[in-house]
N, C-alpha and C positions, 0 to 999 in steps of 0.2 A: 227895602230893608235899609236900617238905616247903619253909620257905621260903626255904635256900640252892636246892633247886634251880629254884624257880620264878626268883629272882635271876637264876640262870645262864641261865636260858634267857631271860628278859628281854634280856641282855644280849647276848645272840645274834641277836635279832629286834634289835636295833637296830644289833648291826654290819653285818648281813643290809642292813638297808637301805642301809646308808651306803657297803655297795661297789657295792649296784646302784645308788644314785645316780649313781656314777661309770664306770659299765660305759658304756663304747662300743659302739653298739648296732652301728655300720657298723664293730666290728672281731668281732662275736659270730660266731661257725664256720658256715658255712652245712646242715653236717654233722657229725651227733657220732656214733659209735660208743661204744656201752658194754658191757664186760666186765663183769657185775654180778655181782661177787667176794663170798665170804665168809656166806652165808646160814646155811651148817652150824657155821661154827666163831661168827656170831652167838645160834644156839641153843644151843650149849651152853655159851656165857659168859656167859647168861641162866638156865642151869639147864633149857633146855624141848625137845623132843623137836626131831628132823631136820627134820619134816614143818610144824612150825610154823614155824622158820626159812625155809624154799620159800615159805611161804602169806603171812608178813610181806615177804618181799623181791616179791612177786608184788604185795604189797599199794603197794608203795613206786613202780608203775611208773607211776602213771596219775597222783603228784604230783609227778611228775618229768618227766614228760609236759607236763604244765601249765606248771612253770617254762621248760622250751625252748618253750612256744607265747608266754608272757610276755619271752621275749628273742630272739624272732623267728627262731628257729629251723626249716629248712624239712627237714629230712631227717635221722632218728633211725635209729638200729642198733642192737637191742635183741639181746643173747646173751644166749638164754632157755636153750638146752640144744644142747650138741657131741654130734657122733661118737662120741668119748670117753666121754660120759656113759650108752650105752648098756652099757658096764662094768659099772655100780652093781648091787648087788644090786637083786633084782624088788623086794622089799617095800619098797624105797625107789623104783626107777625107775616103778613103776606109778603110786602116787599123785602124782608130780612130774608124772608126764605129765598124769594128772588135772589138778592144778594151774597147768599150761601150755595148755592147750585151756582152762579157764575165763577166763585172764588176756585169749585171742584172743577169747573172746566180749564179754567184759567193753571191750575196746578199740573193738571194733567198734559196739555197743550206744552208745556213749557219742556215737558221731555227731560228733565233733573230729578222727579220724584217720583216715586211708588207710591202709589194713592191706595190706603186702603178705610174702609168703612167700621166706624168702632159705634155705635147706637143699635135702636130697636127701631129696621127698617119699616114695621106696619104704621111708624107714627110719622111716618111721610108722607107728601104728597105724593103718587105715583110718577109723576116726572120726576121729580129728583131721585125717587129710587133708581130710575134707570139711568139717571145721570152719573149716582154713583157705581152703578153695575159696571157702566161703560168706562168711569176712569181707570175703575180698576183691573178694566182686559186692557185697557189699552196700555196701562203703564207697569203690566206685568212683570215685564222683562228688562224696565229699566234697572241697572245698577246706580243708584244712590241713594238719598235718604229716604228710609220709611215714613211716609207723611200719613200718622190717622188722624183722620177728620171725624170726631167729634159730635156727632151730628143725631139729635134726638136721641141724647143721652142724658143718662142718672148712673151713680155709682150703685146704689140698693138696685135698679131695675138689672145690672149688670147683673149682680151676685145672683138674682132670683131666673135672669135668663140662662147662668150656667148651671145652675142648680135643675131647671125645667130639662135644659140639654141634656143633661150628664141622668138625668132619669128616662130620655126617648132613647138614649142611645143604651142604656140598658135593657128598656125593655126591648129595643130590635134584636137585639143578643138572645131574648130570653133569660136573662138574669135574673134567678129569684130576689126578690127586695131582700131576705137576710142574707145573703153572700153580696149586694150591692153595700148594705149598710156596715158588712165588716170589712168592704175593702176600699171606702171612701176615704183620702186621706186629701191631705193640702193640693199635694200636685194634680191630685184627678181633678176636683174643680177648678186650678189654675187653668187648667188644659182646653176647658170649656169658654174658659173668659172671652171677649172680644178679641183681645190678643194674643189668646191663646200660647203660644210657644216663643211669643216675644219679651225680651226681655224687661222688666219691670223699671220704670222711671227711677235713674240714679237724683234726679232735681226738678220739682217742682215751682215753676216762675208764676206766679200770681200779681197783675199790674194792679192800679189804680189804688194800693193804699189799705185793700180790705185784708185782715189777716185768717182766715178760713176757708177750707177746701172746696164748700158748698156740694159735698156730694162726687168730688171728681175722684176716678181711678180710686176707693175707696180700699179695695182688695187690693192693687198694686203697689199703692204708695207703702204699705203696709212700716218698710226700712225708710224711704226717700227721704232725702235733704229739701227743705222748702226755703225760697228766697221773696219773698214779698216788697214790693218796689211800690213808692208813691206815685209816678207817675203812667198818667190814662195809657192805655194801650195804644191806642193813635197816635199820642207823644214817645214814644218806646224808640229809644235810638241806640243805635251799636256799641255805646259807653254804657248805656245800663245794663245792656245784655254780656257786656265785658266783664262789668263790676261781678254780674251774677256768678260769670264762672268763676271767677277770683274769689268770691268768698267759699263757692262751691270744693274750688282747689285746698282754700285752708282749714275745711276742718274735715276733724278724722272718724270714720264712720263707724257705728260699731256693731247694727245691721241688727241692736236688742240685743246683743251681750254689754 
């Protein structure tokens, strides 16, 4: 490193601090979603293979993790891998997958998070389902942040999984369909969602520059504030995620009134 760039980054840790000096802690998001944008097109504007970009942005989650536990952050939404992503070629989707089952062990291992499962488990490979079964008994009981992992999800498969739920669990009841149809409101299919009884994303953080939700928390976001950032997820450092809450802090929300 030479020593313009150690300067610059110098100069970064001390802007770094000087907007967390000023971050309002009673105005920080109680909930963040993140669209962690940009891993592929960070590897090859690095010169370095697919697979290295997934393993650096993989690597990126657990001090990003940290900064929302230092700004008192209670409920994280991590988009590790969509619907969608089941498109990619195998010699790419295989080893991601690899790489997203290490990230849930890795999360869970560290004893700081509540690991829970937000996707449609049949579109998994049977290891990773029990990978995730197992983080989430084992970090049942921890007290800190809620961490959903993201994982073989789409926003429309979400709505149409609580919608299937919220129809099995009537007919266990014996619910006639017209006393089901006059008592379906917001809350009943909120209650079904993945996150069920969790509170809904106050900020949505979108990396690498694209400005679209691509399908994430479609139901939840419904109010959320969204922050979209140029730089790849891999490059994501604790001044952008500063700036985010800072702009998150200044504006006033009005939740559709």
């Amino acid at each position: 490193m030479n020593l313009r760039d150690k300067l610059r980054g110098l100069l970064v840790r001390l802007y770094a601090r000087r907007v967390e000096g000023h971050l309002d802690h009673a105005q920080v998001p109680q909930h963040i979603g993140v669209i962690m944008d940009g891993n592929r097109r960070w590897a090859k504007a690095s010169g370095s293979s697919t697979m290295h970009g997934h393993r650096a942005g993989a690597e990126k989650i657990e001090e990003f993790l940290g900064w929302c536990t230092e700004t008192d952050v209670e409920v994280v939404t991590l988009w590790l891998l969509s619907t969608d992503n089941f498109d990619r070629p195998e010699d790419e989707l295989v080893p991601l997958l690899g790489i997203i089952e290490d990230v849930v062990r890795t999360l869970a291992a560290d004893g700081r998070w509540r690991v829970h499962h937000v996707g449609t488990p049949d579109l998994l490979p049977s290891g990773m389902q029990r990978t995730l079964k197992e983080a989430e008994e084992a970090t049942a009981d921890v007290d800190g942040i809620l961490v959903n992992v993201a994982i073989g999800y789409g926003g429309r498969q979400e709505i149409a999984d609580a919608v299937r739920s919220m129809l099995l669990d009537a007919a266990d009841r014996g619910t006639p369909i017209e006393e089901l149809a006059e008592s379906v409101d917001i809350d009943m299919i909120g209650r079904h969602l993945y996150t069920g009884a969790q509170p809904d994303p106050d900020l949505v953080i979108r990396t690498s520059g694209e400005q679209r939700l691509s399908g994430f928390m479609l139901w939840q976001t419904a109010h959320s504030e969204y922050y979209f950032c140029e730089v790849f997820w891999p490059a994501f450092r604790k001044v952008d995620f500063l700036r985010a809450l800072r702009d998150y802090a200044a504006r006033h929300r009005r939740f559709g009134g």
